[in-house]
Structures are given as C-alpha cells and as structure tokens.
C-alpha positions as CSV (number, residue, x, y, z in Angstrom):
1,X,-22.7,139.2,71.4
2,X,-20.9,138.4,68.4
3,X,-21.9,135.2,65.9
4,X,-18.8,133.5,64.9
5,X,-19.3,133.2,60.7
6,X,-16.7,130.7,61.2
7,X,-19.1,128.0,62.0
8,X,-22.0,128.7,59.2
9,X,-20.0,128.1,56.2
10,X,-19.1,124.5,55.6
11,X,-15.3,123.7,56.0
12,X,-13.5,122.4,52.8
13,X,-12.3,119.6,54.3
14,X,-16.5,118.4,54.9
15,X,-18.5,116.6,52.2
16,X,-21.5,116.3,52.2
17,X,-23.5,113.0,52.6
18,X,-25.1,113.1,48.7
19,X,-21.5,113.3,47.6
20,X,-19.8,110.2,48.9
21,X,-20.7,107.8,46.1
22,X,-23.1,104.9,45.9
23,X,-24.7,103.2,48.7
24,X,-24.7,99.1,49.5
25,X,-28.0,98.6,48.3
26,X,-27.3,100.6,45.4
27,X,-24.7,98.7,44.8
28,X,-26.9,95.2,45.0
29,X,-29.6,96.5,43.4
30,X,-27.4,97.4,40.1
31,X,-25.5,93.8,40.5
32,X,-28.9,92.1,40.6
33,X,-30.4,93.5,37.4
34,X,-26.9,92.6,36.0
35,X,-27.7,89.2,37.2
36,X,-31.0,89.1,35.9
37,X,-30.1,90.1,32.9
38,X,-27.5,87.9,31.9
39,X,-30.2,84.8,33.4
40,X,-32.3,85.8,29.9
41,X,-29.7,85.9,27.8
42,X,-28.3,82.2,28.7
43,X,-31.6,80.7,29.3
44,X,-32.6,82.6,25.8
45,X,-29.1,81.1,23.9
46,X,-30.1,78.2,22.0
47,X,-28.0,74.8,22.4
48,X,-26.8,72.6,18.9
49,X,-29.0,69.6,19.8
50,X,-31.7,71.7,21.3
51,X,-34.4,71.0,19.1
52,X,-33.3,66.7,19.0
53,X,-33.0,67.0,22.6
54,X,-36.3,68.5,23.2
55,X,-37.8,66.0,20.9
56,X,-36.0,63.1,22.3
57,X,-37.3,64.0,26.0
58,X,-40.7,64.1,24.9
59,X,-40.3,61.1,23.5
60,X,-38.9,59.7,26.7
61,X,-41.7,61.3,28.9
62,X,-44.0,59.8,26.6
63,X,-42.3,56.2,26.7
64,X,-42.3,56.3,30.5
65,X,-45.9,57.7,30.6
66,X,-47.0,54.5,28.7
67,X,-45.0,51.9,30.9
68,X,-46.9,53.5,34.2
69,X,-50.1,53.3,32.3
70,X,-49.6,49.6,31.6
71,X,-48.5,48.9,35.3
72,X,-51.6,50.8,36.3
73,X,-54.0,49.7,34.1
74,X,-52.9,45.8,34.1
75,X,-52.5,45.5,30.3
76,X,-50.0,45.1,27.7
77,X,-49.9,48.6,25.8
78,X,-47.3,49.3,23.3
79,X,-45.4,52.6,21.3
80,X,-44.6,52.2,17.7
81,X,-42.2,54.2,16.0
82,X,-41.8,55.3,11.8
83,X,-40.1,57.4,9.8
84,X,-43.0,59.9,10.3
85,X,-43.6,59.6,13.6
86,X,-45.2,57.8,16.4
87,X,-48.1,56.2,18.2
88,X,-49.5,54.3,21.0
89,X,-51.5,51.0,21.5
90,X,-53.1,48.9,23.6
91,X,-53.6,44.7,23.8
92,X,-57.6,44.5,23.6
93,X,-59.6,41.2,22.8
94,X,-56.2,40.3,20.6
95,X,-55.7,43.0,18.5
96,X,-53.6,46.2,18.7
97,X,-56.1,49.0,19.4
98,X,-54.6,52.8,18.9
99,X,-54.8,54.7,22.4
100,X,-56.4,58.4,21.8
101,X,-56.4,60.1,24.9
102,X,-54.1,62.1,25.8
103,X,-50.9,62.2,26.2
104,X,-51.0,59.1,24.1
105,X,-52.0,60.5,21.0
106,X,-50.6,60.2,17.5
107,X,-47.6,62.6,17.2
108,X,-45.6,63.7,13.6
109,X,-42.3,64.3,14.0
110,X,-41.7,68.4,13.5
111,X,-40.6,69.0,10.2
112,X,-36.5,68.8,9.9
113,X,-36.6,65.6,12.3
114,X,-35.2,62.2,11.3
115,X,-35.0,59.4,13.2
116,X,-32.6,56.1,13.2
117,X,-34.0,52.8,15.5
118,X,-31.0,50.0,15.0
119,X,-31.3,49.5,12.1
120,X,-34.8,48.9,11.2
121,X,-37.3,51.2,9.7
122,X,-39.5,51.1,12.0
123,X,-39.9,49.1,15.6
124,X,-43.1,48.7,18.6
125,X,-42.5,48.0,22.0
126,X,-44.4,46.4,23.8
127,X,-45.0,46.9,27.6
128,X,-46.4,43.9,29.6
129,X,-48.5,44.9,33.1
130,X,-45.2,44.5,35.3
131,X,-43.7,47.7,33.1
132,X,-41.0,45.3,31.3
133,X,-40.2,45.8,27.7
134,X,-40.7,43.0,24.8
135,X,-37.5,44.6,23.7
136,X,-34.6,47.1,24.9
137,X,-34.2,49.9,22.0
138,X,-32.2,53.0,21.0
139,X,-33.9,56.1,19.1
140,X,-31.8,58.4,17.7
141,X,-33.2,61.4,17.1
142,X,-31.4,63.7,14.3
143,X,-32.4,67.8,14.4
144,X,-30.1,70.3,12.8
145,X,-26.4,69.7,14.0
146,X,-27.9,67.8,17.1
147,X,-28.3,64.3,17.6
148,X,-30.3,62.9,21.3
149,X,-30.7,59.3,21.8
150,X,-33.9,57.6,23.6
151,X,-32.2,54.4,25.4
152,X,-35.0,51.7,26.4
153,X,-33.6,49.5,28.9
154,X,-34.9,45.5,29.5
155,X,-36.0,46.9,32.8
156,X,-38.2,49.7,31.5
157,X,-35.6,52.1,32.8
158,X,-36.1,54.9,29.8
159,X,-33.4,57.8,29.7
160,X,-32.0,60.6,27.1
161,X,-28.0,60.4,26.1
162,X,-26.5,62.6,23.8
C-alpha cells in the first residue's frame, strides 16, 4: 500500500480558518466600544449655558415643587427671589413664615450667577391652594456665556427657555 503525500500537505490554494480576518461579533464588539466611547465624550462635553441651564431647571423644579405643595397642603406658600438668591414661604396666622424642610430650603446662588426678574430687584410669588400664581414672571438666569430663562405662567404652568 502506498500513502499518497499528496493529501497531508495543505494545498496553496487552502487557508486556514484563523487566517480569514475578523469575525461578525468581532466586528460588533469593536463598533460597540467605539460607541461607548464616543457616549462619554458627548455626555462629558460641556454646553455654553450649561451651568444657567442647570441652575435655571432647579429653579423650575423647585417653583413647581412649591405650587404642588400648596395644592396639597391647602395654603398659600410663596418663592421669593434676590440678587443673592432664593427662598420659600408659607401664609401662617397672617404672616409670611420661611419653609425649612426640604427641598424648600434657602438656596445662594453659585458664585458666577446673576440673575435679572423684569425689571425689579427682587420679586415673591405667591401660590394660592388651587396652584395659581399672584403673578406670571420671567427669571433670567446669567452663568458664563449662557443665559436660561424660568417662565411662570398665570396658570402655574412653570418651564425653562433659553
């Protein structure tokens, strides 16, 4: 009997499997770190108005926060707004009594912050138990290059514009 050698060495014209190049999932894999990667750097990229923004939606969460708290609680309560910051009160026995708990607590503005209300220095809004507002208002918030604006609507409707 006589073994062909023919058939134990590998043809030229054969490649083996480990030489063909990537595989799908290798493929995937790679594109979804690629992915994942590029996620951090745009979620890490600061905006302009990022810092007035953020301050401005606080501010708005805040706002809206209070107006619930009034409808809830059946009592006028009320925001007040300086220069330097802001602060939240209630209606009790006929005087204005500062809230404390939180999220209603006495907040400065972070330093580099200014703030412009319509012309007056300062303002307070009111909220009577049915959530409307003694007064519509516009806070614009002033951080860096960016500028955010708080709109208070007569219905209590409170949103952020830039």
């Amino acid at each position: 009997m006589r073994i062909s050698t023919a058939s134990k060495t590998p043809r030229a014209s054969c490649i083996r499997d480990s030489e063909r190049g990537f595989t799908l999932v290798e493929l995937m894999v790679v594109i979804f770190i690629i992915g994942l990667a590029s996620a951090a750097v745009v979620m890490t990229a600061r905006s302009p108005d990022g810092g007035a923004r953020n301050e401005a939606e606080q501010l708005a969460a805040r706002i809206a926060a209070l107006r619930d708290q009034a409808i809830l609680q059946s009592r006028t309560m009320a925001i007040w707004i300086r220069p330097s910051g802001y602060g939240f009160e209630t209606r009790f026995r006929g005087s204005w009594t500062p809230l404390s708990q939180a999220p209603f607590t006495t907040s400065n503005w972070r330093r580099g912050t200014s703030v412009e209300m319509a012309g007056a220095r300062q303002t307070r809004v009111a909220f009577d138990s049915t959530g409307l507002p003694s007064t519509t208002a516009t806070i614009s918030i002033k951080r860096g290059d960016g500028v955010a604006r708080v709109n208070l609507s007569a219905t209590g409707d409170v949103r952020v514009a830039r």
